[in-house]
C-alpha positions as CSV (number, residue, x, y, z in Angstrom):
1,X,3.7,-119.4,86.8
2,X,7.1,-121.2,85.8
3,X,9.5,-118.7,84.2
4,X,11.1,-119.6,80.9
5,X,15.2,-119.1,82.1
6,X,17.2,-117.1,79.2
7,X,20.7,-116.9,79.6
8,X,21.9,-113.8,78.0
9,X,25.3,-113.0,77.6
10,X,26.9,-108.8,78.8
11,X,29.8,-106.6,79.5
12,X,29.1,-104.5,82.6
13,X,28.5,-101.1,81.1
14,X,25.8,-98.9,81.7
15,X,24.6,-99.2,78.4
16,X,23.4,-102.6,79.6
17,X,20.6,-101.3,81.7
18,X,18.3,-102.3,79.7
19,X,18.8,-105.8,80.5
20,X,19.8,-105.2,83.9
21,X,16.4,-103.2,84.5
22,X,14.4,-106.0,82.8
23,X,15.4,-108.5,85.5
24,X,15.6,-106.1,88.5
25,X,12.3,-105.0,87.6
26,X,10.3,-107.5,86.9
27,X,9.7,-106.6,83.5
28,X,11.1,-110.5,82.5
29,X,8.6,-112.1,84.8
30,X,6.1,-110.1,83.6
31,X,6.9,-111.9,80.3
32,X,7.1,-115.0,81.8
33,X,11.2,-115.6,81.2
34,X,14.1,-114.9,83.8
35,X,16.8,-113.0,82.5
36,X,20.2,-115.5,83.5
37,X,22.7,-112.2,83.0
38,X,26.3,-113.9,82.5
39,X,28.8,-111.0,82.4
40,X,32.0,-111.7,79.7
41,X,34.9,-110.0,80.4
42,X,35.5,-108.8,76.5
43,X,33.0,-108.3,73.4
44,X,34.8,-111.4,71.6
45,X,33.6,-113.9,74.5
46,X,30.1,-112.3,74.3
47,X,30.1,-112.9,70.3
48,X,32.0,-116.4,70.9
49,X,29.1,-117.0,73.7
50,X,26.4,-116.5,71.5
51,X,27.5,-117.7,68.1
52,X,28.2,-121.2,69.5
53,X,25.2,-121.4,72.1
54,X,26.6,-120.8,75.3
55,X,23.7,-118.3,75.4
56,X,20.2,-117.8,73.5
57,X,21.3,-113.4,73.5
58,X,23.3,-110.5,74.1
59,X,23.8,-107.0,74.7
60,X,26.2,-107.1,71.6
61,X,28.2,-103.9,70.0
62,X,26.4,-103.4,67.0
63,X,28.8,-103.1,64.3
64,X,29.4,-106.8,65.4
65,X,26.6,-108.8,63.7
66,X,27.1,-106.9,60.8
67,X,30.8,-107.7,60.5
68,X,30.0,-111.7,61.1
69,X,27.6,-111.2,58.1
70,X,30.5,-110.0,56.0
71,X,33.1,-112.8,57.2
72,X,35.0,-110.8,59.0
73,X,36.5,-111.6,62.6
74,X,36.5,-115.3,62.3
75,X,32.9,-116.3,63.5
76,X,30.6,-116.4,61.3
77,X,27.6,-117.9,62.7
78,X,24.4,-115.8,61.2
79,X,23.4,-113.4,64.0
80,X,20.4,-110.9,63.7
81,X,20.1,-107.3,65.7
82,X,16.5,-107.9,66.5
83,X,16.5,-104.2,68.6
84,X,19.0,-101.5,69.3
85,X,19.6,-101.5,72.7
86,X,21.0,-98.0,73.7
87,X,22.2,-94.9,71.2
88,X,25.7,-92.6,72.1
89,X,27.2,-93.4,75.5
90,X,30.8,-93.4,75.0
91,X,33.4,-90.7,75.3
92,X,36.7,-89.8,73.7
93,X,39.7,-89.4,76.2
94,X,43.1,-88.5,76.3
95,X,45.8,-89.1,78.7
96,X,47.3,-86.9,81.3
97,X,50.6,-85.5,79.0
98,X,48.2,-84.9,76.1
99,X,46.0,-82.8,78.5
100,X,48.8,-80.9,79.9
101,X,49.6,-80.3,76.0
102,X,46.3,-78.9,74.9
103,X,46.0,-76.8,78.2
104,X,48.7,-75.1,77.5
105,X,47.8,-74.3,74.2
106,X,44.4,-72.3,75.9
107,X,42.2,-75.3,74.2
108,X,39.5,-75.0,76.3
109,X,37.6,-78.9,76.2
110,X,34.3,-77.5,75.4
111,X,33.0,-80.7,74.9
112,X,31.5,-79.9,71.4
113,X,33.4,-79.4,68.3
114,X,34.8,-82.7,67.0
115,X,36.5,-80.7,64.5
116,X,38.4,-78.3,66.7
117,X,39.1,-81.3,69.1
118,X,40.8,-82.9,66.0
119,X,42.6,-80.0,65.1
120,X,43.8,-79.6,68.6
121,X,45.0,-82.8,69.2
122,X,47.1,-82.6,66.1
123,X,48.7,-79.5,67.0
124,X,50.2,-81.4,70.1
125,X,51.6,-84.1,68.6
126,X,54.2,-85.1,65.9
127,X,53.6,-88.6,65.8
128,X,51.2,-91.2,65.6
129,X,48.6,-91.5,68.4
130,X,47.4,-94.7,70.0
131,X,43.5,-95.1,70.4
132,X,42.3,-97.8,72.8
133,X,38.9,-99.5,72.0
134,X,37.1,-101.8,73.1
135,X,37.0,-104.4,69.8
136,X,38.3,-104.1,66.3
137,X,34.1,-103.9,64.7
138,X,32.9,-101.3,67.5
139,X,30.7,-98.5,67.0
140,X,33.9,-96.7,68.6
141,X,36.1,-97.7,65.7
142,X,33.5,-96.4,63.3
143,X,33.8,-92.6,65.3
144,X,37.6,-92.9,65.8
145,X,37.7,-93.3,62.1
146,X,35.0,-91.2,60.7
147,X,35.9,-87.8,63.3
148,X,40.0,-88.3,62.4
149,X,40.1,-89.5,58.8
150,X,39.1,-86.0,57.3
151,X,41.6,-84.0,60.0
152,X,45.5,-83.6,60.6
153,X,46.0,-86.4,62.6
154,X,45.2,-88.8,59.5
155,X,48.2,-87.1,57.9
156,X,50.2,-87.8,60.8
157,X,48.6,-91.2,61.3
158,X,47.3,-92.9,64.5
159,X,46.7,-96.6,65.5
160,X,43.5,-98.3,67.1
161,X,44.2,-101.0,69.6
162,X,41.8,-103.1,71.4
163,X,41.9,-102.8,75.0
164,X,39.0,-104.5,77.3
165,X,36.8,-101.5,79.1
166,X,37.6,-102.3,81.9
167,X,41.2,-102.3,81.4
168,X,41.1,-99.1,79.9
169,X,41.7,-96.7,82.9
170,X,45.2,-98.5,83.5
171,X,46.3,-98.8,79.7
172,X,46.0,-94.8,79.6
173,X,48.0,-94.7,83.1
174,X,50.3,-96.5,81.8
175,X,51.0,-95.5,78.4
176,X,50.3,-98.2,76.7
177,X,47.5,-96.3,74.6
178,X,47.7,-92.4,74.5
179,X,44.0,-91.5,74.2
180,X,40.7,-94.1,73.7
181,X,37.1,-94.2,73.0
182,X,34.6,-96.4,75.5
183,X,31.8,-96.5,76.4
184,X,30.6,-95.0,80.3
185,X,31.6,-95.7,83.2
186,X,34.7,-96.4,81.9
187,X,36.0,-93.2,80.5
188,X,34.7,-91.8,83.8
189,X,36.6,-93.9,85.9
190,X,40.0,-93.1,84.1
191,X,39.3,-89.4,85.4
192,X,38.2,-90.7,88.5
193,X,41.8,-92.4,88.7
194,X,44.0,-89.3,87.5
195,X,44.6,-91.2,84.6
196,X,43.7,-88.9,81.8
197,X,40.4,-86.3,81.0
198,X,37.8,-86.8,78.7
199,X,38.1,-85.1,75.3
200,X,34.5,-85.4,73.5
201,X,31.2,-87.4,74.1
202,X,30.6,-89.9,71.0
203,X,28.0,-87.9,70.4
204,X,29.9,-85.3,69.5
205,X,30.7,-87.1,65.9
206,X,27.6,-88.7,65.5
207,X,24.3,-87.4,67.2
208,X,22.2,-90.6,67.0
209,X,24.8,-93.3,67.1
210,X,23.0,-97.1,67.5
211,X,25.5,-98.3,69.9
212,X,24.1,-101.5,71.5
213,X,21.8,-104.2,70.3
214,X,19.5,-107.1,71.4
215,X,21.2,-110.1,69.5
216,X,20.4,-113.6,69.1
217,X,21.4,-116.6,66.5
218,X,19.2,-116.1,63.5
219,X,18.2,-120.0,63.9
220,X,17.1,-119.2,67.4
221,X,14.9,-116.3,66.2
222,X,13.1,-118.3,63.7
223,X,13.0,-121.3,66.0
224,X,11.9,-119.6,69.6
225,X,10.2,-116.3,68.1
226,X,7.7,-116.7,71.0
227,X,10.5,-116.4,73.4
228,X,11.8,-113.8,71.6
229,X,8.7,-111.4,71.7
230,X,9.1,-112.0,75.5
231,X,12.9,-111.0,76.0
232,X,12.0,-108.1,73.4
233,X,9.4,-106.8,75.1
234,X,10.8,-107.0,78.4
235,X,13.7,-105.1,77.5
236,X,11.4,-102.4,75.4
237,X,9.7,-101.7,78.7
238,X,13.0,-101.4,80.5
239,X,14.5,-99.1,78.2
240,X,11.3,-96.9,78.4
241,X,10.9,-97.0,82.5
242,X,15.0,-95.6,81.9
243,X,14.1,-92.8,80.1
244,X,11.9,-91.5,82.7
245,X,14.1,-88.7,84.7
246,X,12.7,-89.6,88.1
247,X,14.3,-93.3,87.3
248,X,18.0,-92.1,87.1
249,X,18.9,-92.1,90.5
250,X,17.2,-96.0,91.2
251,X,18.8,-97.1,88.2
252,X,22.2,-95.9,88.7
253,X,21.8,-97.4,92.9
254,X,20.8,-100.6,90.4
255,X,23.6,-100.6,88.3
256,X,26.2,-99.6,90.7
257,X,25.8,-103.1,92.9
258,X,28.5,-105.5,92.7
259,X,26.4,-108.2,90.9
260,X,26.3,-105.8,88.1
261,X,29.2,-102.9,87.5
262,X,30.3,-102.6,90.9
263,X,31.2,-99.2,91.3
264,X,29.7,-95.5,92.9
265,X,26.5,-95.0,92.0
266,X,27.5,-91.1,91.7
267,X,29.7,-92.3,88.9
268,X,27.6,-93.9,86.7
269,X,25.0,-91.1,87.2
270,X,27.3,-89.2,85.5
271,X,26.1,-90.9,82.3
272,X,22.4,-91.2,82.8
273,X,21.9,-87.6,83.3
274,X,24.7,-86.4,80.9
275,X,26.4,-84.4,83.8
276,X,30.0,-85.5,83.0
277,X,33.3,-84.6,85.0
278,X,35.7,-84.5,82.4
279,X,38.7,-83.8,84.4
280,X,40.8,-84.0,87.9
281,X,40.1,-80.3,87.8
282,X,36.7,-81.0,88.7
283,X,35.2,-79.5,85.2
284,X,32.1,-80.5,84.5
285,X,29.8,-80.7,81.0
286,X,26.5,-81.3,80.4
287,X,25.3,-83.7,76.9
288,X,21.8,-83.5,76.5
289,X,20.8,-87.3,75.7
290,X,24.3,-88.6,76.0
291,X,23.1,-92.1,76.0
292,X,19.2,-93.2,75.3
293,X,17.5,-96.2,75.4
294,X,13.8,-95.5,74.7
295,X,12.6,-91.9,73.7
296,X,12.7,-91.2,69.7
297,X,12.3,-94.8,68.7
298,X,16.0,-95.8,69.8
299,X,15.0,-99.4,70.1
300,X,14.4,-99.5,66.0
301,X,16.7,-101.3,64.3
302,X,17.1,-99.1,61.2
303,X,18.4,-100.9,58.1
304,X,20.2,-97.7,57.3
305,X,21.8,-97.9,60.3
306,X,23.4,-101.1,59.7
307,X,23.9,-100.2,56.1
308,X,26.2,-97.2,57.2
309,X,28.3,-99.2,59.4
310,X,28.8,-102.0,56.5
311,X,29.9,-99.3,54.2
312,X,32.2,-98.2,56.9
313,X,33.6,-101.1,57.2
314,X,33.5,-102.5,53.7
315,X,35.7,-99.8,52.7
316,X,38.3,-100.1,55.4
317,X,38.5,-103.9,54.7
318,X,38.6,-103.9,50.8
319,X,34.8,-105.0,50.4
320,X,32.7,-104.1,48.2
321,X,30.9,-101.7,49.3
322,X,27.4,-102.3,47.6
323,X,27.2,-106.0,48.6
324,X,28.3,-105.3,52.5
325,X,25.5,-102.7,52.0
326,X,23.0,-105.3,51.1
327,X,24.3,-107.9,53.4
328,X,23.9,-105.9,56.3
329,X,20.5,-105.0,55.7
330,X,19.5,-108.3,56.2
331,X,20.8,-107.7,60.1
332,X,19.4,-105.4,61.4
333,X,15.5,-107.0,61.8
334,X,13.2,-104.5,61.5
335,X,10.4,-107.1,60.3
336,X,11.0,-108.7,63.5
337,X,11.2,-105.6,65.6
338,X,7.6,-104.8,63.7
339,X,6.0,-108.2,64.3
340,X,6.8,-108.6,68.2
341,X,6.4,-104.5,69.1
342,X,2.9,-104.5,67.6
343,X,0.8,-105.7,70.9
344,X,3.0,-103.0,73.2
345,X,1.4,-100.1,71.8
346,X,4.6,-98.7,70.6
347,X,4.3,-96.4,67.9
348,X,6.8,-97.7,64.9
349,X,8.2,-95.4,61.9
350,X,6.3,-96.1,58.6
351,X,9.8,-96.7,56.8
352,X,12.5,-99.1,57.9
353,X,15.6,-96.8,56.6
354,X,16.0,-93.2,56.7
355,X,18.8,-90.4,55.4
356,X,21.1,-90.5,57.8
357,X,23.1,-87.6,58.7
358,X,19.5,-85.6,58.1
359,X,18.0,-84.7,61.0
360,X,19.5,-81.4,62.2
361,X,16.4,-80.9,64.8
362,X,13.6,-82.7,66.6
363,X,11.4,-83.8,63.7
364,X,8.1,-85.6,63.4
365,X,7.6,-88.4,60.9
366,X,5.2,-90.8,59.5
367,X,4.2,-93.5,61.8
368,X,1.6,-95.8,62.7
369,X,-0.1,-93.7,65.5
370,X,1.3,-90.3,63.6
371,X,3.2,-89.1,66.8
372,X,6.8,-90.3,66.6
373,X,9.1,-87.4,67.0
374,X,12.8,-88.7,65.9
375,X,15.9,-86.9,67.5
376,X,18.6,-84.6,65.3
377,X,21.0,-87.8,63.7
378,X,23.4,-85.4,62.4
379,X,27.5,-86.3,61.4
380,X,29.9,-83.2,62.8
381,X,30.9,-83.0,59.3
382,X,27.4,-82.2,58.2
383,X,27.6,-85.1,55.5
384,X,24.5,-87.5,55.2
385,X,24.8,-90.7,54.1
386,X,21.5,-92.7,51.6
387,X,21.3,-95.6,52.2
388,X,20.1,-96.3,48.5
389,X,23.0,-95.3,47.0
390,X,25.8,-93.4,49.0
């Protein structure tokens, strides 16, 4: 059989697996397409690669497409989220001098409390901190922002720079940022290199964060939606050979070649089973479902979702508010993720957007085969945000 070849644009982050796993695999040829992987070395050449046709998809940051929609960030090309990719995965860090601060304070990096993390860091500073992310419409933005807007640091004021991941480890070493949020390995490898110690997992702030998506060109979707269903079903049964324990170690030997991320395996195992070293003191956590790609229906692309992130946004940016809410709706393609899921048995939620914020607890909701089971989604803050009128 000839394979159909897909060229499909990536930063080399575990979050990527998906992809990754869908051409090692042989989950692509099963479809009948090869996966052409083209790594980018920063999120604007994967949304510049896309929008203009360099590729036909990518493993895109999913406040991104949204932002585009809204006329924001200079490209504008209509891009749709066709499937969420990967949920949580980053972490917050700090450098070295602002964990020598908070250790001698007692603060004890438990890895939990967003709130006490944001009181802390406030108590050791008296002027404004400098985050690194990874791009200006970034699901790390959107938790910088939420987790310190309500705490003492928004009085004393911090700024958000865009660094590239992974730059990251070397712009904490050398002071040019004091603390960041980025997505695994990355944070990792800045404690790997003495250069700082991680803080909080995403997760932390937001439970069920969508992180990554599946992205194409809306005219592409409506023009190849046979190819499509292929590249989307290939990476659905990706994401769910990932979530299989007994797959960690393989897909972290996978991802650690140097075709791909091109570091220790051991590292990015840290992130696939949630066993993170947070520090050069060789502390170590454990976040249950720090990043998912399959299990509780992470591959949805919830309107809701893309509705919170547009409010988000809307109101940093002067919007209004009730139009980016509308607007992004029309991004995140549920209808499509509906149509091309149906033949792989998967068992789809019987609404397209849910409270979010609401889910405190493992919870079982209506669905087609009446046995999805969606993860806790809660906000630190214990807010919720509807989606028909927030």
């Amino acid at each position: 059989m000839k394979l159909v070849k897909l060229p499909v644009a990536y930063v080399p982050l575990v979050d990527a697996a998906p992809l990754i796993v869908a051409s090692e695999m042989g989950f692509a040829r099963e479809e009948g397409i090869e996966l052409d992987l083209i790594a980018a070395p920063s999120w604007s050449s994967v949304r510049d690669m896309l929008a203009f046709g360099r590729v036909d998809a990518a493993h895109m940051l999913s406040p991104v497409p949204v932002a585009m929609a809204l006329g924001l960030g200079g490209v504008t090309q209509p891009v749709s989220a066709v499937s969420v990719l990967s949920v949580n995965g980053n972490v917050i860090g700090v450098s070295r001098a602002l964990e020598d601060r908070l250790r001698a304070t007692g603060y004890g990096f438990d890895f939990r409390d967003a709130a006490g993390a944001a009181r802390a860091l406030a108590s050791v500073t008296d002027r404004p901190l400098v985050f690194g992310v990874p791009f200006p419409f970034s699901m790390h933005v959107e938790l910088l922002h939420y987790w310190l807007e309500s705490s003492d640091l928004a009085k004393i004021g911090f700024e958000v720079r865009t660094v590239p991941p992974p730059l990251m480890a070397r712009a904490l070493a050398e002071g040019d940022v004091d603390a960041f949020c980025v997505g695994e390995p990355w944070g990792s490898a800045s404690v790997e290199n003495g250069a700082g110690a991680l803080l909080l997992p995403g997760k932390a702030v937001w439970s069920f964060a969508p992180e990554k998506v599946l992205a194409v060109r809306t005219d592409w979707a409506e023009t190849e939606p046979h190819l499509l269903g292929k590249l989307m079903r290939a990476t659905w049964r990706a994401a769910r050979w990932l979530d299989a324990p007994g797959h960690r170690t393989s897909t972290a030997e996978i991802l650690s070649q140097r075709i791909w991320l091109d570091l220790p395996s051991e590292v990015i195992d840290r992130a696939l089973t949630g066993r993170l070293t947070i520090s050069g003191h060789a502390e170590q956590r454990e976040v249950e479902g720090f990043v998912q790609f399959h299990s509780g229906a992470v591959g949805f692309p919830w309107r809701s979702q893309a509705k919170w992130i547009a409010n988000r946004i809307a109101r940093r940016s002067g919007l209004d508010a009730v139009a980016a809410q509308k607007q992004a709706a029309e991004v995140f393609r549920s209808d499509i993720y509906r149509r091309e899921m149906a033949s792989t048995g998967a068992d789809l939620p019987g609404a397209s957007e849910k409270l979010e914020g609401s889910i405190r607890e493992t919870t079982a909701v209506a669905s087609q085969k009446g046995q999805l089971l969606l993860a806790p989604d809660a906000f630190f803050d214990g807010r919720v945000f509807d989606p028909a009128g927030d």
